[in-house]
Phi, psi and omega in degrees: 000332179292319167327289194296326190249022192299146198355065151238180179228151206264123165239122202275148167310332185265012180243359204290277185335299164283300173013270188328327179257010225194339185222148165268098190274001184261355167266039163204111183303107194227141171224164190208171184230136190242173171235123170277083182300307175192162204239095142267142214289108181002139164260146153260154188259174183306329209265356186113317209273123188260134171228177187245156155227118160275201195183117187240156158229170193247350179092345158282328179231139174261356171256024187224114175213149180236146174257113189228108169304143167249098157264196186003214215301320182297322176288330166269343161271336179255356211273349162259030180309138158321083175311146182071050151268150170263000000 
């Protein structure tokens, strides 16, 4: 994992917000980690095309949640992930 995280920067999902508005994250290699808190059940979109939302947390704040859309192949390779997988 020291490897992995060799000059990035680590940002919690419940700090992802202000960051943002406080940083230009995009001059900066950052990563950051969820808990998938719920799952809702896969959708069609206006276009036919089905997608999933999960709703991630980092576990410090629980009312601090991110929403992450799944569309195409990521949505056919991930839509059955387990809630509370990391």
């Amino acid at each position: 994992m020291d490897r992995k995280m060799a000059n990035r920067k680590l940002i919690r999902l419940s700090q992802l917000k202000s960051k943002l508005a406080a940083e230009n994250l995009e001059e900066v290699d950052w990563v950051t980690f969820g808990v998938i808190v719920k799952k809702v059940t896969p959708q069609s979109a206006n276009n036919g095309r089905t997608f999933s939302i999960w709703r991630l947390n980092d576990l410090r704040d629980l009312n601090q949640c991110v929403s992450l859309f799944l569309f195409g192949d990521v949505h056919k390779e991930h839509w059955k992930t387990d809630q509370g997988t990391v």
